[in-house]
C-alpha positions as CSV (number, residue, x, y, z in Angstrom):
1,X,0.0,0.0,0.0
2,X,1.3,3.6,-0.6
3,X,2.7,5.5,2.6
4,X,2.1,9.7,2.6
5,X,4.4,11.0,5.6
6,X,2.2,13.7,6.3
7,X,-0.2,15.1,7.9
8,X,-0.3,12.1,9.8
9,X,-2.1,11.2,12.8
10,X,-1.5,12.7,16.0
11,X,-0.1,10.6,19.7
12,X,-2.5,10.1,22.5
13,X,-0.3,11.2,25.0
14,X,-2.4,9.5,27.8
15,X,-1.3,6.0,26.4
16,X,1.7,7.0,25.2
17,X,4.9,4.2,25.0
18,X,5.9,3.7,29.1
19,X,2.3,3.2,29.8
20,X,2.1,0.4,26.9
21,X,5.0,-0.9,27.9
22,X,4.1,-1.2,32.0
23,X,1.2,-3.1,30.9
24,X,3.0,-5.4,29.0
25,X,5.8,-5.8,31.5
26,X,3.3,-7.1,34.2
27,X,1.0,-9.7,31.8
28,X,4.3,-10.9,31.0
29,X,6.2,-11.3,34.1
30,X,7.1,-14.5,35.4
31,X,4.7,-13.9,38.0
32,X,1.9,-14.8,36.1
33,X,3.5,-17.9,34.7
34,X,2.5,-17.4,31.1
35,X,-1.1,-16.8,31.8
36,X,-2.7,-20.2,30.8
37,X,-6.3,-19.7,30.6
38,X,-7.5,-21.5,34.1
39,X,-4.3,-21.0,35.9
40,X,-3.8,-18.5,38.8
41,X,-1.4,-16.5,36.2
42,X,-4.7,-16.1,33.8
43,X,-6.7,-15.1,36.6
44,X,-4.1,-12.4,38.0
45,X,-4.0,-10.8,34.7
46,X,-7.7,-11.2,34.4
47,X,-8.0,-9.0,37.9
48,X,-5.6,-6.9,36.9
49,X,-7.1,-5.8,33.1
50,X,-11.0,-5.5,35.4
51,X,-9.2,-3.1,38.0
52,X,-8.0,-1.2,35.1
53,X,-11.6,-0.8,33.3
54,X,-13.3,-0.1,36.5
55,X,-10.4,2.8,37.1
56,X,-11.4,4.2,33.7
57,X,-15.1,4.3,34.5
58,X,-16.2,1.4,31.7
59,X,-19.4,-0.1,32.7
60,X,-18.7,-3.9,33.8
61,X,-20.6,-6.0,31.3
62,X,-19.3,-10.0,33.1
63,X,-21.9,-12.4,34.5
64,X,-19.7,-11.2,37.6
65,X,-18.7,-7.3,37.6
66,X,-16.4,-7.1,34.2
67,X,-15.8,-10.7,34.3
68,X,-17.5,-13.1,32.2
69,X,-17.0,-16.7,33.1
70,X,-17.0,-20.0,31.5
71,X,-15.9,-23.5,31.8
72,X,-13.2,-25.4,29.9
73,X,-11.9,-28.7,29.8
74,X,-7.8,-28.4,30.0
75,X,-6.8,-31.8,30.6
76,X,-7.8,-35.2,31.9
77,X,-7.7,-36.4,35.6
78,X,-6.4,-39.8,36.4
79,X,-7.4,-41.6,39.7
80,X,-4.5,-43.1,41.7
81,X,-6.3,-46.0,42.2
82,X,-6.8,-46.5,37.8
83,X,-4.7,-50.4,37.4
84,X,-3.6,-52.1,34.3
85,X,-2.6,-55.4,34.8
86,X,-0.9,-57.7,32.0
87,X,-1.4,-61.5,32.3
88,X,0.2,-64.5,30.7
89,X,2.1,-67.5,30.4
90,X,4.6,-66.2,32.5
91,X,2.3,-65.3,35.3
92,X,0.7,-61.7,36.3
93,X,2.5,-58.2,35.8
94,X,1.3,-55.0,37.4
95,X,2.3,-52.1,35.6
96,X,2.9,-48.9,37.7
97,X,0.8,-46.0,37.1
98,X,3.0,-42.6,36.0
99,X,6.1,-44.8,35.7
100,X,5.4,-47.4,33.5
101,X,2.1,-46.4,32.1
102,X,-0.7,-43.9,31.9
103,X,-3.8,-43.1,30.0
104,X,-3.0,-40.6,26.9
105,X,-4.5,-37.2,27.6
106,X,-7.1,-38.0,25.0
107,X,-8.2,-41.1,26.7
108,X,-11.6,-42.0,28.0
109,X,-12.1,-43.8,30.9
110,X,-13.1,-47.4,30.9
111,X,-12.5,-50.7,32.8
112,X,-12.3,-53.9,30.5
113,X,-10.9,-57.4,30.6
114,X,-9.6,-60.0,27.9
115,X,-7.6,-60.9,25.2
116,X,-5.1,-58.4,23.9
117,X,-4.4,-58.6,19.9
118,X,-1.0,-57.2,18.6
119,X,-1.3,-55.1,15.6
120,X,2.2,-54.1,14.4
121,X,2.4,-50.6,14.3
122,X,-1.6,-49.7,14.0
123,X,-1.0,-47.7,10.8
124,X,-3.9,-48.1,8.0
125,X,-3.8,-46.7,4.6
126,X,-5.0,-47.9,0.9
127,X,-1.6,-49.9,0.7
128,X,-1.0,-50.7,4.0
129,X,-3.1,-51.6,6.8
130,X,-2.2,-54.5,9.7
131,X,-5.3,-54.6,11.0
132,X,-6.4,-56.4,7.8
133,X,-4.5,-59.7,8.6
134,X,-6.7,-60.2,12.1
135,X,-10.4,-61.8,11.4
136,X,-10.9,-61.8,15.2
137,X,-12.3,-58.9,16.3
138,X,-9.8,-56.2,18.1
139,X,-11.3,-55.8,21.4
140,X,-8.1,-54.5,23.1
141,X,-5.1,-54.0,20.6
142,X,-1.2,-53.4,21.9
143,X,0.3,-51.2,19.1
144,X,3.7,-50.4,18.9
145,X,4.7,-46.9,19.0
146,X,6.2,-45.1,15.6
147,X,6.6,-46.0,12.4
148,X,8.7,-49.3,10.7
149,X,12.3,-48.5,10.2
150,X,11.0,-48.3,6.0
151,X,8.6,-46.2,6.9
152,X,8.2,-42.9,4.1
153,X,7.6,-40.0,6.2
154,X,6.5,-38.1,3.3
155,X,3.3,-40.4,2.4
156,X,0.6,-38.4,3.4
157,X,-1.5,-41.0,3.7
158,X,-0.2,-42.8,6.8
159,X,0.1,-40.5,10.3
160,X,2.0,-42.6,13.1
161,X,0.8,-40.4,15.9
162,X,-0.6,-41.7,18.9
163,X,-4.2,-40.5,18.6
164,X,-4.3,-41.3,14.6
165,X,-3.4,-44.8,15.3
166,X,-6.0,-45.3,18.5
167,X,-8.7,-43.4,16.1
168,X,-7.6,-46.4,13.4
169,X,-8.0,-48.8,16.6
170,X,-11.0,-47.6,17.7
171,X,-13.2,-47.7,13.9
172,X,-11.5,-51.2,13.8
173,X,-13.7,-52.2,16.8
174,X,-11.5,-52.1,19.9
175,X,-12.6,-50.8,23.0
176,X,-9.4,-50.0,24.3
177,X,-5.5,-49.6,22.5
178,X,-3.1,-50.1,24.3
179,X,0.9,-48.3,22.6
180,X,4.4,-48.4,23.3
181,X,6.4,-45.5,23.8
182,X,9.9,-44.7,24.6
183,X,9.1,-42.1,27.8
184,X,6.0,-41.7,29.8
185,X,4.0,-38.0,29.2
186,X,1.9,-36.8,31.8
187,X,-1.1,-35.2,30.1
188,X,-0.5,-31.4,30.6
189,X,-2.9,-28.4,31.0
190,X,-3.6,-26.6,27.7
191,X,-4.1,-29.5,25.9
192,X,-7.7,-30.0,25.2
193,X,-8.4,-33.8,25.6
194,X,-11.1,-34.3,22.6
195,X,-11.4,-37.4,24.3
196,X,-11.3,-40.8,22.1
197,X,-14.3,-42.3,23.5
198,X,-12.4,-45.2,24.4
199,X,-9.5,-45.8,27.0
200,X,-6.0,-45.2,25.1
201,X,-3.0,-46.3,26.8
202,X,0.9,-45.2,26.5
203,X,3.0,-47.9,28.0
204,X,6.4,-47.6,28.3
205,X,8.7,-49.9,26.0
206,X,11.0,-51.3,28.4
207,X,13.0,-54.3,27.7
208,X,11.3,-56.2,30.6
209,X,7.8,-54.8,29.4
210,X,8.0,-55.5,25.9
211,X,9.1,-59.1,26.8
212,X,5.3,-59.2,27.9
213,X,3.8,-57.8,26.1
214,X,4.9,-60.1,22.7
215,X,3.5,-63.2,24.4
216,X,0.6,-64.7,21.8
217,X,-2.1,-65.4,25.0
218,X,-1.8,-62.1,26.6
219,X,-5.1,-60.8,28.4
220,X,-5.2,-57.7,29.8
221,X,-7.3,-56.0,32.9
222,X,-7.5,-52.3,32.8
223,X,-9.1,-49.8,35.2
224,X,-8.7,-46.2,33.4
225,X,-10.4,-44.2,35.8
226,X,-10.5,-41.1,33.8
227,X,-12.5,-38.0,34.1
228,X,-12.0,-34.5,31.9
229,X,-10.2,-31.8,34.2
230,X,-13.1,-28.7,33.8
231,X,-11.9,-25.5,35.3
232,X,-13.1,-21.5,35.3
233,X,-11.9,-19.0,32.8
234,X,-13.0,-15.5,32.4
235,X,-13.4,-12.8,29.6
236,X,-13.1,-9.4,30.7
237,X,-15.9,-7.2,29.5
238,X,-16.4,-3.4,29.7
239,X,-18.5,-0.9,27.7
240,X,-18.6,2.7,26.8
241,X,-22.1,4.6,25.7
242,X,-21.7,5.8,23.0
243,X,-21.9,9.9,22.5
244,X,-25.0,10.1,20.4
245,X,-27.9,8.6,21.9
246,X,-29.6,7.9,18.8
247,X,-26.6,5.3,17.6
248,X,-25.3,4.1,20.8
249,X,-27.0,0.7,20.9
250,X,-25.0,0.1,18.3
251,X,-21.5,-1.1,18.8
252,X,-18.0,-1.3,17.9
253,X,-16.4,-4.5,19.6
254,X,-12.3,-3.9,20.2
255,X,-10.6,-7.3,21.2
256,X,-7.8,-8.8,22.4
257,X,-6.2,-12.4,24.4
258,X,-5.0,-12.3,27.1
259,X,-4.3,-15.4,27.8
260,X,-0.4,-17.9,26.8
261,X,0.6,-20.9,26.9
262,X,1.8,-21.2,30.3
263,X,4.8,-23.5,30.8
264,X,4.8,-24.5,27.8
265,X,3.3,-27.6,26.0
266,X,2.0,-28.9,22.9
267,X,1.4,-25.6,21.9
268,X,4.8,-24.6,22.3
269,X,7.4,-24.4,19.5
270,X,10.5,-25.4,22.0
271,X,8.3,-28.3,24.0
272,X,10.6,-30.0,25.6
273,X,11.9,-26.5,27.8
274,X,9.3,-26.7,30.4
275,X,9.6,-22.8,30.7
276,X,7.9,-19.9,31.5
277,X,6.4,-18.6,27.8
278,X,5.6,-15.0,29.1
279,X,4.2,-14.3,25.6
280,X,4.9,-10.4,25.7
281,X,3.9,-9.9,22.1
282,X,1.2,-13.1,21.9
283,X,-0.8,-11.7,23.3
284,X,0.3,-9.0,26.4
285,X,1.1,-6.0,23.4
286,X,-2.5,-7.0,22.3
287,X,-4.0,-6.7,25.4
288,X,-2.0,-3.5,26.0
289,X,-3.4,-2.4,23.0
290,X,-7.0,-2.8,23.8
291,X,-6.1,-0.9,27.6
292,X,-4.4,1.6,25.6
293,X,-7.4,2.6,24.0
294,X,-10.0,2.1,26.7
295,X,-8.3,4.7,28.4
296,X,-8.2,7.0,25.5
297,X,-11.9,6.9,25.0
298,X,-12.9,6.8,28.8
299,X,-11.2,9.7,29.5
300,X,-13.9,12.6,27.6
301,X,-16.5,12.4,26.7
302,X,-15.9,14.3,23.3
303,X,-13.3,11.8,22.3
304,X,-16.2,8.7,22.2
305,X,-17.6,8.0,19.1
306,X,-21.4,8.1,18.2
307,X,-21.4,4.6,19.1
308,X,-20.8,2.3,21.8
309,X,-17.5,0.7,22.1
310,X,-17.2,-2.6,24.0
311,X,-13.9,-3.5,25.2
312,X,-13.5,-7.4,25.6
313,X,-10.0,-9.0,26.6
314,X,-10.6,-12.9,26.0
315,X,-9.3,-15.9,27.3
316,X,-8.6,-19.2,26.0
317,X,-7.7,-18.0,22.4
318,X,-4.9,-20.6,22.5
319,X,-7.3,-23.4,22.9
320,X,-8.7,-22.6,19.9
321,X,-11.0,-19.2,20.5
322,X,-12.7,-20.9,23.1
323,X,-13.1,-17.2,25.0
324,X,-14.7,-15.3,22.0
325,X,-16.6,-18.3,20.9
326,X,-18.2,-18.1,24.4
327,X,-18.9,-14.5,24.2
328,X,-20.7,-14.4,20.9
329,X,-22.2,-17.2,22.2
330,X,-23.6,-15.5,25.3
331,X,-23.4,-11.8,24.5
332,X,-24.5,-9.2,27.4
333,X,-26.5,-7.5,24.7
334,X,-28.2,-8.3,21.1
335,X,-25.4,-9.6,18.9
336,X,-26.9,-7.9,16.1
337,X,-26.0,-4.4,17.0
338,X,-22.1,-5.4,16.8
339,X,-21.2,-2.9,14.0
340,X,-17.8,-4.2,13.6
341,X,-14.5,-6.2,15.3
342,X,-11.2,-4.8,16.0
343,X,-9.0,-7.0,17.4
344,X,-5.5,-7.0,18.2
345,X,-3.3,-10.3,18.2
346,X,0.4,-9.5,18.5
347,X,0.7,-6.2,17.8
348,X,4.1,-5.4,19.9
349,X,6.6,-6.5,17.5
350,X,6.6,-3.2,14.5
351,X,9.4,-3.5,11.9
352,X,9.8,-0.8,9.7
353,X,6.4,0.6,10.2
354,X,4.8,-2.7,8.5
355,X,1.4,-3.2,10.2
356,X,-1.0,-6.1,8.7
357,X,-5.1,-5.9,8.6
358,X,-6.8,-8.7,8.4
359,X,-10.7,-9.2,7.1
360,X,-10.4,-6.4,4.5
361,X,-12.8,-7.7,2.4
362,X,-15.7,-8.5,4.8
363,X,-17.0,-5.0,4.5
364,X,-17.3,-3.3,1.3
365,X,-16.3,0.0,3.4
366,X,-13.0,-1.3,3.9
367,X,-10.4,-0.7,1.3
368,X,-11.7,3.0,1.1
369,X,-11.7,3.7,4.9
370,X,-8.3,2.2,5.3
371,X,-7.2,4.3,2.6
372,X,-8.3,7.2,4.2
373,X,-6.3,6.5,6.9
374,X,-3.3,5.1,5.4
375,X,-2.9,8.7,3.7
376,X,-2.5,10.4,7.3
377,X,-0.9,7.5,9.0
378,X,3.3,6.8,9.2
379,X,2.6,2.9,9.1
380,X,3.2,1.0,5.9
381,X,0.1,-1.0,5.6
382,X,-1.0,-3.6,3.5
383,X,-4.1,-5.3,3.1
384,X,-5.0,-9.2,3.5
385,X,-8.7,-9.9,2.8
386,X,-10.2,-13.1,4.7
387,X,-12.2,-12.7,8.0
388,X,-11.1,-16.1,8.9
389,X,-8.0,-17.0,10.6
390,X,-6.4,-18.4,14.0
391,X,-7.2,-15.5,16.1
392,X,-10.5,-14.2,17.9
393,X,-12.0,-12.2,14.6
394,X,-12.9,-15.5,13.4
395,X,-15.6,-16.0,15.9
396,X,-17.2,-12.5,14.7
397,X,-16.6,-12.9,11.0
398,X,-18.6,-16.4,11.3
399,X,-21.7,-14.8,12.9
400,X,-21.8,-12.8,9.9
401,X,-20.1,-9.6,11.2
402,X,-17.5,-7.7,10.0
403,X,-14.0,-7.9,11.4
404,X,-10.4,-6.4,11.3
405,X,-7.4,-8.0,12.4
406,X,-4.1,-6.0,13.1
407,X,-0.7,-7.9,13.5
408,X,2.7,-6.7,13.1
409,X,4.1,-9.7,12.1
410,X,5.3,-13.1,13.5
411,X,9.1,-13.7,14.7
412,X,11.3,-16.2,15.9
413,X,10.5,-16.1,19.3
414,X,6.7,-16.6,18.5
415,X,5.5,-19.5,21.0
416,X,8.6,-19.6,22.5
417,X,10.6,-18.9,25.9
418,X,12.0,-15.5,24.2
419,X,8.8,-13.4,23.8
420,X,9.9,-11.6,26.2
421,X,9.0,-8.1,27.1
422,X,12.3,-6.6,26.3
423,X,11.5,-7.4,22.0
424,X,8.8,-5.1,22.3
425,X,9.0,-2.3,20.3
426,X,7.1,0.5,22.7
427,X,7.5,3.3,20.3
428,X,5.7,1.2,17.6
429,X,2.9,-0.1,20.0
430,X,1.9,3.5,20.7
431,X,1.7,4.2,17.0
432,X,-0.5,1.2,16.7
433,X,-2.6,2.3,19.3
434,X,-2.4,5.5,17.4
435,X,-4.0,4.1,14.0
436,X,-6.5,2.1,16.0
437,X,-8.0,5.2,17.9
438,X,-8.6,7.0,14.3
439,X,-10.1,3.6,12.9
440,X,-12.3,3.0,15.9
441,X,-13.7,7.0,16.1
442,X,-14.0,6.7,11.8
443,X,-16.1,3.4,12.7
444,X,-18.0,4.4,15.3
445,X,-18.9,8.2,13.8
446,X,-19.6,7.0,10.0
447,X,-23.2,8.0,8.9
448,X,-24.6,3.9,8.6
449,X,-23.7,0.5,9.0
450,X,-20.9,-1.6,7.5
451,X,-22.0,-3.8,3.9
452,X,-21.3,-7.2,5.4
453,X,-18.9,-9.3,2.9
454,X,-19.6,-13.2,3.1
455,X,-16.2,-14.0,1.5
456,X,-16.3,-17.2,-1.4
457,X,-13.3,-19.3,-1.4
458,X,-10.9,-18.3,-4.2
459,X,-11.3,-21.4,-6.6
460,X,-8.1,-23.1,-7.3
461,X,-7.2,-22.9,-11.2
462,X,-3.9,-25.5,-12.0
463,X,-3.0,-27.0,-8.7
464,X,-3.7,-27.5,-5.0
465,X,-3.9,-30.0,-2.7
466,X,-6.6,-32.4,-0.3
467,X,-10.1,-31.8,-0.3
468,X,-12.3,-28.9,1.0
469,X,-15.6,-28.3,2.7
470,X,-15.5,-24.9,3.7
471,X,-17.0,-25.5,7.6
472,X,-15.3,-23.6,10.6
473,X,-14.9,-25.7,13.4
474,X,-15.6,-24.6,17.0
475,X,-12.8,-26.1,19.0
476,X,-14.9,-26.1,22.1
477,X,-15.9,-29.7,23.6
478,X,-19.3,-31.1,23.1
479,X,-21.6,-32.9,25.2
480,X,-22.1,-36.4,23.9
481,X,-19.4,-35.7,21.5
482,X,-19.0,-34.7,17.7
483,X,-17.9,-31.3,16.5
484,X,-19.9,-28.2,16.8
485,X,-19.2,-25.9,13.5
486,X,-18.9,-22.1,14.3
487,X,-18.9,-21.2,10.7
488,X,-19.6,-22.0,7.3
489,X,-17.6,-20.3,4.1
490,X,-20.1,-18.7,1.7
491,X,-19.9,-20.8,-2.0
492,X,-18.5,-23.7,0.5
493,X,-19.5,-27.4,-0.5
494,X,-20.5,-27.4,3.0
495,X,-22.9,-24.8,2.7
496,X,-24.5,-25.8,-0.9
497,X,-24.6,-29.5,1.3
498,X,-27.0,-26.9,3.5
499,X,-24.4,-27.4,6.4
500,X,-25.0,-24.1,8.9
501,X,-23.6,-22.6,11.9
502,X,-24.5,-24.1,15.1
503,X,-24.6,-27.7,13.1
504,X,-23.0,-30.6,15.4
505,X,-20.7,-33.1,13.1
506,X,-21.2,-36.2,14.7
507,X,-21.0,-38.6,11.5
508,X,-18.8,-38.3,8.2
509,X,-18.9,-40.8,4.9
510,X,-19.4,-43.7,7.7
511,X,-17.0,-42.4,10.3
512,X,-17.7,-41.4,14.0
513,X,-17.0,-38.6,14.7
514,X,-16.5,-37.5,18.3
515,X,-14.3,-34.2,18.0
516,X,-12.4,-32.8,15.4
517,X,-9.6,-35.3,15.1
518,X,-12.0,-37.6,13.9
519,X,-13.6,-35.1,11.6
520,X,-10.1,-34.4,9.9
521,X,-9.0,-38.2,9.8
522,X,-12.3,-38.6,8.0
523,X,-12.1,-35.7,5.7
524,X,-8.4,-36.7,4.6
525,X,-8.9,-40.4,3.8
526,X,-11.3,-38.5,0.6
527,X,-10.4,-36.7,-2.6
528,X,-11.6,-33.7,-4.4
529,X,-14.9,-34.7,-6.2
530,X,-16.0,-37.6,-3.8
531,X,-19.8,-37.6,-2.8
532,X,-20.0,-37.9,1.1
533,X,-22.5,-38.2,3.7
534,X,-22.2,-36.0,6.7
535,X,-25.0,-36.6,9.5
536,X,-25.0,-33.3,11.8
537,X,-27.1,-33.5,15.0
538,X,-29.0,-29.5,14.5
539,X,-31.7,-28.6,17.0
540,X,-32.0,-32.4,18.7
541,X,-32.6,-34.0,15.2
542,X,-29.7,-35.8,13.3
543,X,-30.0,-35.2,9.5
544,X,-28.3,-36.8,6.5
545,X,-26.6,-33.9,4.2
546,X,-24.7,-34.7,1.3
547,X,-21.4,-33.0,0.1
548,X,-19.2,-32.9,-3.0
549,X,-16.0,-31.8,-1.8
550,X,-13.9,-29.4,-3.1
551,X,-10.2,-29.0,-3.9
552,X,-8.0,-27.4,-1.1
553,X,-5.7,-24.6,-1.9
């Protein structure tokens, strides 16, 4: 986009840099232990965002003052008194629980006893499957962790991870699988569970074990005493009247996460350090973003727009926008007078003035507004047009409102130890801030509402890859299982199938499907073109829709 040097847009001296930067220093100081959404860390920053609202004057909009909570599952507890007993020719083997084996953290519970079946590795594919050799049915199958030494780890076809092979385990029959590995993992917080729906079992491939476990008559007791680990999280919700009382019902939503990754985990990119991941720019600048202009707005009246602006700083992003999905979910006022979405999602990190807006095209206002302010603005911005993406806009965008998205870029440190607070670029947070106060007052004063955009998937012309339905999964856990859809893409397959928002996957081509692990195993093992059957559970009543899937770009 072109950049014009002047006039350019004035600082807010009351959010200038040191302020930005105090906020950021506190959400991402070791005292808050990377913030996990239902850790003490995620509740302290929680606290400290309301206290900061409340100082401002922002009416409190929570179930609970400016806190609005929800539940989420973050793991799986395991009983202490959960056994698994191996027994055979040589006699009877108690395994130890945490040392020698331990329930997967997408295990169900479950108590079973029998015969055990040995199924090589557990991997299926068109070419390959060793489960086909075995015309007894696979009531509890021992796998072996991995892949064979020939194995191509370039087929797409074949995934030797744990789940992907208990999923292959469990559509094969067996009510419980039972796999090798080289080292015990504790099931950690921040890890959804998307449970199996049948017990799944990591043992550890000692020599001693392993001699045990290759005995032809071996039977197998199991008590997987198992429960999902459901704790409290909390969005933080505030709201400013608008100035003109005739437009102030309607609203301008600004967003951001607060919420990390904690120690660490399977969303880490450096797993294995088991450190604090302070996440200063994902997502403290974001958050210090949305204080930032809170403040601004709170602090005269002259300087609110016509419209109301509702600050929301969410949690549980990282678990897959569980936070905004609940809040759109279970708005504190009419979702249909949400104007528009701002959010901010790393926003700490400016390089050479480049700042990138998402969801351009999901207003026909857009291009021109941003224009406008690109002429008067020192940033270099530039333009990316979906309203979907792995951030909070996406659970706006699928309730059919419009959204922007402003980043400054990923980094090396992203998801790591090293987003630290001392990377953030202060100066160029303020001048974000900066933009975002002149795009929130031009959104909030403009004469009438935004021309929604429901975006069509660009077709693919000469290439791509997999096939493509177009639905937007809500990575929230459902009762009963399947996989609740928070979106479908306009021109989809999935929505001229007459697949909808709100819809509840629970069957595909044949398939289970009891989260979205099965829903993707299932969608992969098809090609562009196929005819499938997809049964969604919508309203109570399960109906039969049928899809011809796409190609995938």
């Amino acid at each position: 986009m072109c950049v014009f040097m002047a006039p350019t847009l004035a600082i807010a001296q009351s959010v200038g840099p040191d302020t930005l930067l105090a906020h950021v220093r506190y959400l991402a100081s070791d005292e808050l232990a990377g913030r996990e959404a239902g850790e003490p860390g995620a509740d302290s920053a929680a606290a400290y965002i309301a206290r900061h609202l409340q100082a401002y004057g922002l009416e409190p909009l929570g179930t609970g003052g400016y806190l609005q909570s929800f539940e989420i599952t973050t793991t799986i507890s395991i009983a202490p008194d959960s056994r698994l007993v191996l027994q055979s020719a040589r006699g009877v083997r108690e395994l130890k629980l945490y040392e020698e084996w331990l329930p997967f953290n997408f295990s169900s519970g479950g108590s079973l006893r029998g015969a055990a079946v040995h199924a090589g590795y557990g991997l299926s594919a068109q070419d390959y499957d060793e489960f086909a050799s075995h015309r007894e049915a696979v009531r509890i199958a021992v796998l072996r962790g991995g892949a064979p030494e020939d194995f191509d780890p370039h087929r797409s076809d074949v995934d030797p991870s744990p789940r992907r092979k208990a999923t292959i385990a469990r559509e094969q029959g067996a009510e419980a699988v039972l796999i090798t590995v080289p080292r015990i993992r504790v099931p950690q917080r921040g890890d959804p569970p998307h449970a199996l729906g049948i017990p799944a079992i990591q043992i550890l491939e000692s020599e001693d074990i392993l001699s045990w476990l290759s005995h032809d008559e071996l039977s197998v007791g199991l008590d997987a005493k198992v429960e999902p680990l459901r704790v409290k999280a909390y969005n933080v919700v505030g709201r400013l009247a608008g100035r003109d009382p005739e437009r102030a019902d309607e609203v301008i939503v600004v967003g951001a996460h607060y919420d990390h990754l904690g120690l660490g985990g399977p969303g880490s990119l450096a797993p294995d350090s088991e450190a604090v991941h302070n996440g200063a720019d994902d997502n403290a600048s974001g958050t210090s973003a949305l204080l930032g202009l809170a403040k601004y707005f709170a602090a005269d009246m002259s300087r609110r727009p016509a419209r109301s602006l509702v600050f929301v700083a969410f949690s549980a992003e990282e678990m897959g926008l569980l936070g905004s999905d609940h809040f759109v979910s279970n708005p504190p006022f009419p979702l249909e007078k949400v104007v528009a979405m701002v959010n901010f999602d790393m926003v700490g990190r400016l390089r050479e003035g480049k700042l990138q807006i998402f969801g351009t095209e999901t207003a026909e206002e857009f291009p021109t507004l941003l224009d406008s302010l690109d002429a008067r603005s020192p940033l270099a911005l530039s333009y990316i047009g979906d309203g979907y993406g792995p951030s909070d806009q996406t659970s706006f965008y699928a309730r059919k409102i419009p959204v922007l998205h402003l980043f400054t870029g990923t980094h090396s440190e992203y998801h790591r130890p090293e987003d630290d607070w001392q990377l953030i670029n202060a100066d160029g947070l303020a001048e974000v801030v900066d933009f975002t106060i002149a795009l929130v007052e031009t959104l909030g004063d403009r004469p009438g509402r935004l021309q929604l955009i429901e975006q069509e998937r660009p077709q693919v012309r000469g290439g791509g890859y997999g096939p493509y339905l177009g639905t937007i999964p809500d990575f929230s856990e459902v009762e009963g299982g399947g996989l609740r859809l928070s979106g479908v893409r306009a021109g989809s397959p999935a929505e001229r199938a007459g697949i909808q928002a709100g819809d509840i996957v629970v069957e595909f081509a044949g398939k289970q499907v009891l989260n979205i692990y099965d829903y993707t195993y299932a969608l992969r093992e098809h090609a562009p073109g196929d005819t499938v059957v997809i049964k969604v559970r919508r309203d109570g009543e399960v109906l039969e829709l049928t899809a011809v899937l796409g190609r995938r770009e």
